[in-house]
C-alpha positions in Angstrom: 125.6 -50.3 43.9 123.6 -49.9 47.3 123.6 -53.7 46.6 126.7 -54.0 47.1 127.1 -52.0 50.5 124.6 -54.4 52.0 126.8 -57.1 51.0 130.1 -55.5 52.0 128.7 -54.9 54.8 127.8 -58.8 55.8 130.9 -59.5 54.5 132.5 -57.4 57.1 130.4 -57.9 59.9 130.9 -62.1 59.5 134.7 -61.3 59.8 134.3 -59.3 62.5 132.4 -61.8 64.3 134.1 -64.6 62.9 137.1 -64.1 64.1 136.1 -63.9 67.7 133.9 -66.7 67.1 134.3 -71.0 67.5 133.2 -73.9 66.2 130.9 -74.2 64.0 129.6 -70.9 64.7 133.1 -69.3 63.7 133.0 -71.5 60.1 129.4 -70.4 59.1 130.4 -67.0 59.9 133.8 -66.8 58.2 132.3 -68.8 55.3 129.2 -66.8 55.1 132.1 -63.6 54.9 133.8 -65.3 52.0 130.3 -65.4 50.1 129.6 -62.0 50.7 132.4 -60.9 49.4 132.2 -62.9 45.9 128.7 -61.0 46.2 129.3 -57.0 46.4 132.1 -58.2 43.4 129.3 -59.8 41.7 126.8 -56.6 42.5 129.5 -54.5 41.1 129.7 -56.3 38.2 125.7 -56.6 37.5 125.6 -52.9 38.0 127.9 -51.9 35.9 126.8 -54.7 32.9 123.0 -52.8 33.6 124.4 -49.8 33.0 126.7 -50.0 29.8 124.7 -52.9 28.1 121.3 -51.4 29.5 121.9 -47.6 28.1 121.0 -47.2 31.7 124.5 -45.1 32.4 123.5 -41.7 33.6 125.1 -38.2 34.4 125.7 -39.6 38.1 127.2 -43.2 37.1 130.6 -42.5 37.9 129.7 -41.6 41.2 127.3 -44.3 41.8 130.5 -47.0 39.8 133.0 -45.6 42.2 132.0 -44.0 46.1 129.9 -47.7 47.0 133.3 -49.8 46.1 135.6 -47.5 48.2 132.8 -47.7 51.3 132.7 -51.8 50.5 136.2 -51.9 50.5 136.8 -49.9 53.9 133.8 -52.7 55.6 135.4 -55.1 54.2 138.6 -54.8 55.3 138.1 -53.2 58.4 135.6 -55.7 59.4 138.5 -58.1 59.3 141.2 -56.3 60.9 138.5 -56.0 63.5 137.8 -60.3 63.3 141.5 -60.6 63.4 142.5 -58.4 66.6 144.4 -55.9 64.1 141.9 -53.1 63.7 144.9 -50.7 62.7 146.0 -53.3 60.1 142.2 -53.5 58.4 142.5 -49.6 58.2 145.9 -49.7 56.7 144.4 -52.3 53.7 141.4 -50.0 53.6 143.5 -46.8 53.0 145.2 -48.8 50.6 142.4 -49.8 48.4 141.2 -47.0 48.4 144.4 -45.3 47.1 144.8 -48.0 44.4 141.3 -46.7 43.2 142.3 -43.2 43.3 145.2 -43.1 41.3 143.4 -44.8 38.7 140.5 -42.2 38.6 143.1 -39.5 38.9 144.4 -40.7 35.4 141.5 -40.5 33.8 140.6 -37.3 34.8 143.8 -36.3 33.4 143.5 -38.4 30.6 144.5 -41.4 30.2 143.2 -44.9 30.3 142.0 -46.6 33.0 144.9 -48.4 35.1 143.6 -51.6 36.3 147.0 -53.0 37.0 148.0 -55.4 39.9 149.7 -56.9 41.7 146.7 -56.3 44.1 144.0 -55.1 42.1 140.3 -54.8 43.3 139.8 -58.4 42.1 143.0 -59.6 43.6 142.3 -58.2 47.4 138.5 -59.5 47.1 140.4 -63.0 45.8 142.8 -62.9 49.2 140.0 -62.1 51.8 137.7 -64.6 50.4 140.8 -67.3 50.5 141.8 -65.9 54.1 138.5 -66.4 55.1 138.1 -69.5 54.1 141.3 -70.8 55.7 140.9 -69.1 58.6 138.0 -71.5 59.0 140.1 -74.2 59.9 142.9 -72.4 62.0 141.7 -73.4 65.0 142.0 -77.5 63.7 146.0 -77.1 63.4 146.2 -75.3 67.0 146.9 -71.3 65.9 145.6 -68.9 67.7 142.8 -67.7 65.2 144.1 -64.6 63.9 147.2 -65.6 61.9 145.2 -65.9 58.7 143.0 -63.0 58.6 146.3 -61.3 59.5 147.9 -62.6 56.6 145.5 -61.9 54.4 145.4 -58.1 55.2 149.0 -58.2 55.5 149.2 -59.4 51.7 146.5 -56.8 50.3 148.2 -54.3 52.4 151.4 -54.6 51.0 150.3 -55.6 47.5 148.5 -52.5 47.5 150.9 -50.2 48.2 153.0 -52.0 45.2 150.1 -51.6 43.1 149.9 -48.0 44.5 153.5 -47.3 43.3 153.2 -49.0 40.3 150.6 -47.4 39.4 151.8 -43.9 40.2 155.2 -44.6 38.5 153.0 -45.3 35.1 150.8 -42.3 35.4 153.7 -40.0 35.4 155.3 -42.0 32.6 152.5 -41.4 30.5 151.7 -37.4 31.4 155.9 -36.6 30.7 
């Protein structure tokens, strides 16, 4: 888990600097984001295989499975709203990712299953800002300003969020009528 932050955080700070970066400088940065961010996913995944496989899970696993994803998900994204000169628009994906996450928890504590559902899952948003950042590597070849990637990209987790968000919602109070 604390893994994962570390990651998240590179990930975050390589858009952020990426995106006001050139050259090659601005492709090793952007590209070293996209790896970073395959990393916390991978990180998540270890910890959670330790756990479960391992008999490892303690009394604080759920804590330690879901407060580090919401933190990597806020560097993340706000880290390329940041890159992207649209810090307001990272915030709005975070908040968003973070409310995708919640609703699921808040079924389970009222009982039901997991809802892992998309369209813009955790998996989904960490699949987008690894693609946007590797496009945006080669903005700057086609004449564009630099931003009009990493803008996309946060645009399409921040909207598929919120779908996912409603979604989501509209099947948790399905299930508790």
């Amino acid at each position: 888990s604390q893994a994962s932050l570390v990651a998240a955080l590179a990930a975050g700070a390589g858009f952020w600097a990426g995106g006001g970066a050139s050259g090659a400088a601005r492709v090793a940065l952007l590209l070293g984001a996209a790896v970073f961010v395959q990393l916390r996913l991978l990180c998540n995944l270890f910890d959670g295989m330790v756990a479960l496989e391992g008999g490892k899970a303690g009394p604080a696993g759920a804590f330690w499975n879901e407060v580090p994803d919401r933190v990597a998900d806020v560097l993340i994204f706000v880290g390329a709203g940041l890159g992207a000169g649209a810090p307001a628009l990272g915030w709005a994906a975070a908040v968003m990712a973070v409310a995708t996450a919640y609703l699921r928890a808040m079924g389970v504590t009222l009982g039901q299953p997991a809802d892992f559902g998309g369209p813009m899952a955790k998996p989904h948003r960490m699949a987008v800002m690894t693609a946007a950042a590797i496009l945006a590597c080669f903005e700057p070849l086609f004449g564009g300003p630099g931003h009009v990637v990493l803008r996309a990209g946060l645009w399409l987790v921040t909207i598929g969020a919120a779908v996912t968000v409603l979604l989501r919602a509209r099947r948790l109070l399905a299930a508790l009528r």
